[in-house]
Each structure stands twice: as structure tokens, then as C-alpha cells.
Steps between C-alpha positions, in 0.01 A plus 500: 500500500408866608670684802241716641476732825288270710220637714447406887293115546416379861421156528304393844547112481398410831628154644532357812851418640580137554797307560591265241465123619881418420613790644673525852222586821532843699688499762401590851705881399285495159171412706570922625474635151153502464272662755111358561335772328674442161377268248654417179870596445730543737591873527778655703698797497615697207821566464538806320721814595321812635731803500320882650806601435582413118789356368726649730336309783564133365855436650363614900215204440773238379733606823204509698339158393307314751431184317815379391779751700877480340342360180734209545300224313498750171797473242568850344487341102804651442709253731246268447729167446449116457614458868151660591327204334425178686819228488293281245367809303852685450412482086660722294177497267269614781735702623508660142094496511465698853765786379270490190156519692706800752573681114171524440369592834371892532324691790196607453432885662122601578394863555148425515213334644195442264147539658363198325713293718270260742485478882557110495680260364242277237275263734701617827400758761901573518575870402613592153820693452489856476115492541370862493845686472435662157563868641886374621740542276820249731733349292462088559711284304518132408669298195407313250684335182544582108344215312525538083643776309439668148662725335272708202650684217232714346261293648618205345614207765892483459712163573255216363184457485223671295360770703344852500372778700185730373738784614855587349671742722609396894228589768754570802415766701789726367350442098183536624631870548709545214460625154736181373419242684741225388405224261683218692421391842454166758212360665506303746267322799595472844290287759423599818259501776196627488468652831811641410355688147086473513436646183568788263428783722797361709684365151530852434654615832801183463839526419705205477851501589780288278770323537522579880775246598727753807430826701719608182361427204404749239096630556330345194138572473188427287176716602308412234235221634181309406300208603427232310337215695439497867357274752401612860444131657814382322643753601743537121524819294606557175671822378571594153836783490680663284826669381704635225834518697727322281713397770213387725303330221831291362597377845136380573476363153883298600397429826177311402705270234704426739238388763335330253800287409603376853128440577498235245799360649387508826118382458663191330764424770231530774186401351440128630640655852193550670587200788777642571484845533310787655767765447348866434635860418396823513666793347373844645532811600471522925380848601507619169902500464706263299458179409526201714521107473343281734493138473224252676305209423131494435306340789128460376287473115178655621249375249262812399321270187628183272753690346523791734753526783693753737815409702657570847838544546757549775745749326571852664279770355437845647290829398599569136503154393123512411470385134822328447547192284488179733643190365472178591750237331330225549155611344475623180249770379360507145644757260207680411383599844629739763695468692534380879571828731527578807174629675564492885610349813297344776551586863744187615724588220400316208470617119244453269450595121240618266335226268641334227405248277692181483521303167471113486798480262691732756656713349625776629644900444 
């Protein structure tokens, strides 16, 4: 198994929207979502953070929020308690999985626009995001999630697992520059949105922000960005980042066991719960500050092929929460594939995700 810098692929599947026959029917509210000239997916509005003026700016658009004012259906993660969880979902195991999904949430920081951005949306006449803006340079912000992480010793994959790079020294922007770069170093992927990052022109204008749980935790940064898989109609990117922090590289590396461990538990707890449940959470970062809970339940599986779906969902969400990881208990995603994230919000208040693939066997991560 080699660990290579990937280069940029777009995929254009094209498929047309459906809802799945076992699914529940739109609403008169959901009827609103989808105006007469659109065919194909249902597209609202993004939900990313534009700041003119930088990071300094963020805090006067979460005071000044029009969609959800107060913020009072958000749970700051760190007082984020069982009591915030339904009576009949107050699990200590799930409870244990969401402060394990909030670990691993980042933000996600744009400085630029790339030109190769289209005007619409795949198959709709609705208007791309930050069409044509290539020559502004406004911070927007969104989040996104880590998802795997390596650690490399000389190029050689460290903690299990054969493995190897074709390069022996770490590639972050501040070895890039030196004349020692150092020998040991992290990788990691984080998915997003990809309205959020389009490509590598964009990729290379990112900065992710870690471990962003209070107004007062330490500024922890990675600038060092790439994409490796995008997909515009799906609407799920891919990036490939990397450090040689030690600090920054162990906790990830800790953090991920530990997600990984009270996944199992939990995807064997809840697995044959589909009946029962429609619960949903979002970890994100509203307005680009720190991180935020909100708990929901998923409303409709909107069939995009056999195996291809995208959900709606009633939890809060505001600008900033573009990209974030969206997970629905009671339907379980296969491993392999990316994951469900946020992608928008229709007009009467209702959420909807990228596209994920959902797995027979149901499995989930």
C-alpha cells in the first residue's frame, strides 16, 4: 500500500432526484423547497460564512444572526450533557460517540474563490456559490470533520499496517521552507463540502482550525491543504492535510482510536434501530466560531439512484455549518464512502445533506 499526494478528480454523475418508495411524502412545507424551474435535486441555500471583514468580523454575524437569533437550540460541546439527548436516547455510549464526532470536528477557512467554479448547480438553473468571485479575496468559513489518520516515520507508515510514501521528509508548508524538514509527520483527511472547498486553487487558500471547543481555546491551525476527490452534484469533498506538530499529530492520532472504539459500540447498540428512531446530530461551527451540538431527527431518504440517497433534517444549522458531518442514527452509511454533510437549508427551514451511499448490510461510521 503506497501513500501518495493525490491529484484533483471531478466526477459529474448526473442522476435525477427521487424519493425513495418507503420513505415518508413531502409535506405541504417541503412542497416550497423546490421552485418550477428546477429539475433534478433539490437545491437551497448554502450555508457557509461570508466575512468582508476577516476573522475579526465572525462574532458581529453570530450576535447579529437572523436565522436562528439567541442560538438557543445549539449546545456549546463543552456543556454538551446527556440531559440534551432525547428521554429514550440519554445513552452514555452515544453520548460518548457525539463528544467523539465534536473531537474531530474542524472549521474549514476559505480565502479564495476559484474561477473554474460553475454558475449552476449540476442539471439546475439555481446559482452556484461563489460563481464569478475569483478577484475577492472574503474570508467564508464552514466545517467539516477529520476522518483517518497516519502518522509516517521516514516515509514509512508508523502504528500497523504496511505502508509507504515515495517521499521521506514532511511536506507542511513550514518544511516545505526549511533546510530540515523533519522526517516524522501526520496525514490526515478531512471531509467537507464541496461548495465549501471547490478544488485546489481554493485547497490552497484553506486553513483548518482544531480543536475549537470555547471562545477560549488555544488557536491550533493546519494550512497545509489538498484535494483528493470531489464531487460538485454530491456536493462531498475530500481533503488530504498535513502536520508534523507532535502535539497536534498525537492528539488526532488518540482522538481517532478513540472514535473508532465507541463507534463500534454504538453501531452495534443501534444497528437494528431503524423503526424506532430518526434521531440526528450535527456538530459545527455556526458563523465560523466554536463548536456547537444540535440534535434533530431526520425527516426524509431522498432516493438520488438504488444505492444513492440524501437526507433532510430538522436540526438547527446556520452560516458556518456548511460541510459538517450529519448523522443519522437510525441509517447507517458504508465505511468506505464519504460521508453525509451538511449542504444547505431550504427556505421553510428544513436541512438537507450532500449524498451518501447507503450499504445493504448497514453499516455505518
Amino acid at each position: 500500500m503506497s501513500y501518495k499526494k493525490n491529484t484533483q478528480t471531478i466526477r459529474k454523475d448526473t442522476k435525477i432526484l427521487k424519493i425513495e418508495k418507503n420513505s415518508h411524502h413531502f409535506t405541504s412545507d417541503h412542497s416550497k423547497v423546490q421552485s418550477d424551474d428546477v429539475e433534478g435535486p433539490l437545491i437551497g441555500d448554502h450555508e457557509t460564512q461570508e466575512s468582508e471583514g476577516g476573522e475579526a468580523d465572525l462574532h458581529k454575524y453570530l450576535v447579529g444572526c437572523e436565522k436562528n437569533p439567541g442560538h438557543r437550540q445549539f449546545i456549546p460541546v463543552d456543556t454538551f450533557t446527556l440531559k440534551h439527548l432525547p428521554e429514550d436516547l440519554q445513552d452514555k455510549d452515544l453520548y460518548d460517540y457525539i463528544k467523539a464526532t465534536a473531537d474531530k470536528t474542524v472549521r474549514v477557512s476559505v480565502e479564495m474563490s476559484s474561477p473554474h467554479r460553475p454558475e449552476f448547480w449540476p442539471k439546475t438553473t439555481r446559482p452556484y456559490p461563489f460563481y464569478n468571485k475569483s478577484e475577492r479575496r472574503n474570508l467564508r468559513t464552514g466545517s467539516g470533520r477529520v476522518r483517518y489518520v497516519y502518522k509516517f516515520q521516514d516515509g514509512v507508515l508508523q502504528d500497523g499496517g504496511p505502508g509507504h510514501t515515495d517521499y521521506t521528509k514532511c511536506w507542511c508548508r513550514k518544511c516545505e521552507g526549511s533546510n530540515s524538514p523533519s522526517n516524522m509527520w501526520w496525514e490526515f483527511y478531512v471531509t467537507t463540502a464541496t461548495h465549501v472547498v471547490f478544488d485546489d486553487i481554493e485547497a490552497s487558500h484553506t486553513t483548518l482550525r482544531l480543536f475549537y471547543d470555547k471562545d477560549e481555546s488555544p488557536v491550533v491551525r493546519v494550512n497545509k491543504v489538498s484535494v483528493t476527490d470531489v464531487n460538485i452534484e454530491y456536493d462531498r469533498c475530500r481533503l488530504k492535510c498535513v502536520t508534523c506538530d507532535k502535539n497536534v499529530g498525537n492528539k488526532l492520532m488518540e482522538m481517532w482510536k478513540h472514535f473508532f472504539n465507541v463507534w463500534g459500540k454504538v453501531r452495534d447498540k443501534y444497528k437494528d434501530s431503524r423503526s424506532n428512531h430518526k434521531f440526528t446530530f450535527i456538530v459545527s461551527h455556526p458563523h465560523g466560531c466554536s463548536k456547537q451540538v444540535s440534535v434533530g431527527h431526520w425527516k426524509d431518504r431522498l432516493k438520488v439512484s438504488e444505492r444513492i440517497s440524501k437526507f433532510t433534517y430538522t436540526n438547527c444549522t446556520c452560516p458556518g455549518s456548511s460541510g459538517a458531518n450529519v448523522q443519522c442514527l437510525d441509517y447507517h452509511v458504508h465505511w468506505t464512502w464519504f460521508n453525509l454533510v451538511h449542504s444547505g437549508s431550504f427556505k421553510p427551514g428544513l436541512n438537507y445533506s450532500g449524498v451518501i451511499y447507503v450499504h445493504r448490510e448497514d453499516v455505518f461510521l
